[in-house]
C-alpha positions as CSV (number, residue, x, y, z in Angstrom):
1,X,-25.4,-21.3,5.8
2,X,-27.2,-18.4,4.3
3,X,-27.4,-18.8,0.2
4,X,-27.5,-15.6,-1.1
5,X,-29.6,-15.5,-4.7
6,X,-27.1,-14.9,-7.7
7,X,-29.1,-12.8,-9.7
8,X,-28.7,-12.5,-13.4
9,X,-28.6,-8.8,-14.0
10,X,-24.6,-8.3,-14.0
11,X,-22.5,-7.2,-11.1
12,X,-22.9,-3.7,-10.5
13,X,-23.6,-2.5,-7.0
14,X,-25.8,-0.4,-6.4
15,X,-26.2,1.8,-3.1
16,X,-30.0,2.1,-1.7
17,X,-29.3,4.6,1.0
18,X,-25.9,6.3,2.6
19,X,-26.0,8.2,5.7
20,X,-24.0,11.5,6.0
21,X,-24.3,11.1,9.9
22,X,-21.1,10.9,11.8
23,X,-20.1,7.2,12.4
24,X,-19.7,5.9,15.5
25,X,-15.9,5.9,17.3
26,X,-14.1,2.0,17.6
27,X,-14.6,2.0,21.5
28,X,-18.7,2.4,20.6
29,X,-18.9,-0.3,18.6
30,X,-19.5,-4.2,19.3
31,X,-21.0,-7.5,18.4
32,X,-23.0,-9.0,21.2
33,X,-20.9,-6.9,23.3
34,X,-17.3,-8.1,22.0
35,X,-14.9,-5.4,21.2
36,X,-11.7,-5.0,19.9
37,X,-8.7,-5.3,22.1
38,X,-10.7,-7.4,24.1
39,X,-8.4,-10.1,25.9
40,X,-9.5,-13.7,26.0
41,X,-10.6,-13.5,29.9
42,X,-12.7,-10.4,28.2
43,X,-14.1,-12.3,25.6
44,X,-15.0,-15.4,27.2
45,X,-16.6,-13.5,29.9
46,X,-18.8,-11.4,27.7
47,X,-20.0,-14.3,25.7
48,X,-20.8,-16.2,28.4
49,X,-23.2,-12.9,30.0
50,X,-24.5,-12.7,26.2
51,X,-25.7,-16.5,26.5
52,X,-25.4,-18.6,29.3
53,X,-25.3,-21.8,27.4
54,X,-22.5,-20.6,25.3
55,X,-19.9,-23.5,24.5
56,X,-15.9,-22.9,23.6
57,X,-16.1,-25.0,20.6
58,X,-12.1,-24.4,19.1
59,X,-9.2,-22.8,20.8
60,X,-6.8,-21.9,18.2
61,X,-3.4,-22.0,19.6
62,X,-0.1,-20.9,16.7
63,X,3.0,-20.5,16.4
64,X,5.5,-19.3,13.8
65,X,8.3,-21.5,12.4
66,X,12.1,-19.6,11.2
67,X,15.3,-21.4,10.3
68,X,18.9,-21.3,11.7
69,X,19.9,-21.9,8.3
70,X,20.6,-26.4,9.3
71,X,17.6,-26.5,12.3
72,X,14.3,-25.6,12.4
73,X,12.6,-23.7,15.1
74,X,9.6,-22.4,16.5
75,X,8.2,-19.3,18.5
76,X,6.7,-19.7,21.7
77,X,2.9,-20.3,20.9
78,X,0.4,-17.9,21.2
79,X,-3.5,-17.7,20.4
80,X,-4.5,-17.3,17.7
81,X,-8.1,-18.0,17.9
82,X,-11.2,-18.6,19.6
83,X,-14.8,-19.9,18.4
84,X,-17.7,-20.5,20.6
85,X,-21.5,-21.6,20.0
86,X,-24.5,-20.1,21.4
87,X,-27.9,-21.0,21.1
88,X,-28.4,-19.4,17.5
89,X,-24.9,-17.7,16.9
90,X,-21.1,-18.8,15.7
91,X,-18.8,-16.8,16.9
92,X,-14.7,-16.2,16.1
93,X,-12.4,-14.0,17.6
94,X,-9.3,-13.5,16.5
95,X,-6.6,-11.9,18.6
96,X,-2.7,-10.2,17.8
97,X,0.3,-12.4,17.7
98,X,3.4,-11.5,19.3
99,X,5.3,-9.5,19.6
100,X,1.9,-7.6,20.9
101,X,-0.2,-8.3,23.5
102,X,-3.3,-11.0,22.4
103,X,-6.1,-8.9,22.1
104,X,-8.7,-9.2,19.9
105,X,-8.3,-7.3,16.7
106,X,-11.4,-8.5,14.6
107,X,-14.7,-10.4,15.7
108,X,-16.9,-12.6,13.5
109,X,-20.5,-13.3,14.2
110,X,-23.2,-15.9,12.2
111,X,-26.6,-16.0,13.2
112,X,-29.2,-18.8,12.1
113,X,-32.8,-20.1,12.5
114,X,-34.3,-17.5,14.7
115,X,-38.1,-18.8,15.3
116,X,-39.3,-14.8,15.1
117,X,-37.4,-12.8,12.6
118,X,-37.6,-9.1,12.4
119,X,-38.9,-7.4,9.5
120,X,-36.1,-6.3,7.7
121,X,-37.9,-2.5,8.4
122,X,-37.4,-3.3,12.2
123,X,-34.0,-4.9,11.9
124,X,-32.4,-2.1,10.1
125,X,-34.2,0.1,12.7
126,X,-32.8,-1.4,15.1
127,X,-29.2,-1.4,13.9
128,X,-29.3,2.3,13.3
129,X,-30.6,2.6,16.8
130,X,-27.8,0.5,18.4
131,X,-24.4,1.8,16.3
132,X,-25.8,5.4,14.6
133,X,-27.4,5.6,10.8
134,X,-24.7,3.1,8.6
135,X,-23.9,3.2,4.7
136,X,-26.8,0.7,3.5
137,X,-25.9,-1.1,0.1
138,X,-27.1,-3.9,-2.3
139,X,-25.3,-6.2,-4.3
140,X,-27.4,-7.7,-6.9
141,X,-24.8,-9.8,-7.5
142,X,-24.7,-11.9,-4.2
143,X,-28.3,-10.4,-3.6
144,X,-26.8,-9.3,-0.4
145,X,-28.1,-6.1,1.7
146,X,-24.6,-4.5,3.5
147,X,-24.8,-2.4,6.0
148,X,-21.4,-0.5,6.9
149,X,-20.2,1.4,9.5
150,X,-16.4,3.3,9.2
151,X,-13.7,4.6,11.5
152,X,-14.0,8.5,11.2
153,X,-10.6,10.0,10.0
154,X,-9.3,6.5,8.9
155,X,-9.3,5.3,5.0
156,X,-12.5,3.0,4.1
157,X,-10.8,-0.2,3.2
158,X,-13.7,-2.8,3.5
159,X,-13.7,-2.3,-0.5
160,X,-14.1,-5.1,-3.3
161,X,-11.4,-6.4,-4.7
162,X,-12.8,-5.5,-8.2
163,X,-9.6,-4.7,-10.1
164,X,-11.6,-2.3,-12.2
165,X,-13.3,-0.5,-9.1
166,X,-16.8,-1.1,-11.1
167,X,-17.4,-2.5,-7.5
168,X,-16.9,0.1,-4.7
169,X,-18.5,-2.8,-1.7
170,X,-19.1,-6.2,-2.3
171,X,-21.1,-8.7,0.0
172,X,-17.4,-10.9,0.2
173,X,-15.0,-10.7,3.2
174,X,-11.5,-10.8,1.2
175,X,-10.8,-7.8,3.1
176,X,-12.3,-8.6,6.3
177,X,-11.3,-12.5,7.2
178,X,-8.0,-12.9,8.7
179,X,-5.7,-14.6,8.2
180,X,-6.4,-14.2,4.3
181,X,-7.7,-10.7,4.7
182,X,-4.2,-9.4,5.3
183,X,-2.6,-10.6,2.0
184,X,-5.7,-9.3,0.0
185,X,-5.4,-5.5,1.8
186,X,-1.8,-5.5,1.0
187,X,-1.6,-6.5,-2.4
188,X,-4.9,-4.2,-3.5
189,X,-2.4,-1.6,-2.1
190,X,0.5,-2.7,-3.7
191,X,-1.5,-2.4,-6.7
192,X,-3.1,0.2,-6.4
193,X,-6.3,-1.0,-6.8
194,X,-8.8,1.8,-7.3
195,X,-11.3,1.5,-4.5
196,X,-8.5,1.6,-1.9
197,X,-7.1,4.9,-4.1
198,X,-10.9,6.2,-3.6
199,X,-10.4,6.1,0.4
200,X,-6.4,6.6,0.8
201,X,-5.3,8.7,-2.1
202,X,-1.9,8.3,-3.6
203,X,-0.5,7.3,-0.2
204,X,-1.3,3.8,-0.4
205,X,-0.6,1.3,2.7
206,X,-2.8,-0.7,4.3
207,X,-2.1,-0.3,7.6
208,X,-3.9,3.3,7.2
209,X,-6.8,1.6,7.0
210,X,-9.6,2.0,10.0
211,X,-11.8,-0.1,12.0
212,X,-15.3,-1.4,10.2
213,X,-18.3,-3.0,11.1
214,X,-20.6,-4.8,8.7
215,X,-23.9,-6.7,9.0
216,X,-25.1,-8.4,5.8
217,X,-27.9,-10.4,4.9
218,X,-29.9,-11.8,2.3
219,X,-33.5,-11.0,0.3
220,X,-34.6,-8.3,-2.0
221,X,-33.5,-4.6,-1.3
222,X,-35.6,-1.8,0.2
223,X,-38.3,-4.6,1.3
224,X,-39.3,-3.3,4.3
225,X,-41.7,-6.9,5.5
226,X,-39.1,-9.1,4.2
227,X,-37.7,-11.4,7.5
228,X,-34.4,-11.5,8.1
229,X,-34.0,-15.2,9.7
230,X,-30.2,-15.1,9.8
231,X,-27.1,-12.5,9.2
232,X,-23.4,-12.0,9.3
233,X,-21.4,-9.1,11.1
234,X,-17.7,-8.3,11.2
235,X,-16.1,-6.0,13.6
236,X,-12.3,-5.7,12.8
237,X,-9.2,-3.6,12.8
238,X,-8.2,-3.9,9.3
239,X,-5.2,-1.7,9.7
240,X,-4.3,-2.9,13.0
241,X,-4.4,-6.2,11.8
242,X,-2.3,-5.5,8.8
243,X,0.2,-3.4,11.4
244,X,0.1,-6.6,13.6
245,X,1.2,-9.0,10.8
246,X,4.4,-7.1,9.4
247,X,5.2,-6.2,13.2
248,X,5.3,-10.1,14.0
249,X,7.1,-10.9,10.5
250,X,10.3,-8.5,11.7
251,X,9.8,-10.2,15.4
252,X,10.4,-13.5,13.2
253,X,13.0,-12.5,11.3
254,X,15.0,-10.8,13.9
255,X,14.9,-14.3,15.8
256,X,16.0,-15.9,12.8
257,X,18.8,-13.6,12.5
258,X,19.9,-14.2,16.1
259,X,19.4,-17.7,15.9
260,X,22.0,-17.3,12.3
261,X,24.4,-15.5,14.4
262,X,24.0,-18.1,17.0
263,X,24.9,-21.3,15.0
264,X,28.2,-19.6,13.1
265,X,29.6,-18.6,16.7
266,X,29.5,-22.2,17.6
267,X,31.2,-23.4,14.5
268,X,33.7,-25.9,14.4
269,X,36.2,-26.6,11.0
270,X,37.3,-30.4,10.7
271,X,40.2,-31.5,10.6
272,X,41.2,-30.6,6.6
């Protein structure tokens, strides 16, 4: 795994570059050519065109569990999860749990130990080339280089978590990671945690929140011959994920309700 250098010169981020260019629409953007709403036929047949030795490594199947109020029950299950290896690359895909459709709503990429490594001049060439000019950052703190791409029209939500919004991007993935990420978004909003009121305003809810992609890597900022031998990338629906999670919740809790109603028609008193 990538160690990214802890440097000693406090936490404040500072931003190298930002584009003004328009960023690219969700149905543009990819990872290895994964996209969101993908299904798991999609996925699996994309990753296998990307690398031909790719492997399925973990098929995440979940369900959820609810209560007639004496038995316990389960949902149908549904996936939740896939991860495969390529030759260089980890990949995870996560996908919507019911009542939607599975698709995938956010896509997570490690690469590692390539023999030639770009420049990091090239690299970010490259990426500008592929997805449009991004928001380029550093974080001395992590001594990570972010580079960020947002959903035009939608609130910026891939924030730190810094309750004192000294932080406006971090090199984490609180926000970005299900199934954590969807707890952290809703309780910055709940509150009101100033880099999510920078992006959303007074009207705070996380489901407003847009679709993001962000490479990162580590090494010194604007080094243009530094290599880059190995980077992270996250493509993902933050606010259709969070929109996903309180949609399956009330799908839970309505079964639970029925399942209530259920047991107390098939009461029986005892004899008393």
């Amino acid at each position: 795994m990538m160690r990214l250098a802890r440097l000693s010169f406090g936490l404040a981020l500072c931003a190298f570059s930002a584009a003004v260019a328009q960023s690219p629409s969700p149905d543009r953007l990819e990872v290895a050519g994964l996209k969101l709403g993908m299904t798991e036929a999609d996925v699996t047949r994309t990753i296998r065109a990307f690398d031909g030795k790719a492997q399925l490594v973990s098929r995440k199947i979940a369900t959820y569990p609810y209560s007639d109020g004496v038995k316990g029950f389960e949902t149908p299950s549904f996936l939740s999860e896939l991860e495969f290896r390529t030759t260089d690359s980890r990949f995870r895909i996560w996908f919507a749990s019911p009542p939607a459709q599975p698709r995938a709503f956010a896509i997570h990429r490690y690469l590692q130990g390539m023999k030639n490594p770009p420049a990091r001049g090239q690299f970010v060439a490259a990426l500008d080339t592929k997805y449009g000019p991004a928001k380029y950052y550093y974080d001395p703190s992590r001594g990570a280089n972010i580079a960020q791409w947002s959903q035009p029209g939608k609130a910026e939500c891939a924030v730190s978590t810094n309750g004192s919004g000294r932080i406006p991007v971090d090199g984490g993935n609180e926000t970005l990671m299900p199934p954590r990420a969807v707890d952290v978004l809703e309780g910055m909003a709940s509150k009101n945690n100033p880099n999510l009121r920078r992006t959303m305003g007074t009207t705070m809810d996380a489901a407003r929140c847009g679709v993001v992609l962000r490479y990162l890597w580590g090494g010194p900022a604007n080094d243009a011959a530094s290599p880059i031998s190995e980077f992270y990338v996250w493509l993902v629906d933050q606010g259709g994920m969070v929109a996903n999670s309180r949609q399956s919740t009330q799908w839970v809790k309505q079964l639970e309700a029925q399942a209530v109603r259920a047991r107390q028609g098939q009461g029986v008193t005892p004899k008393l």
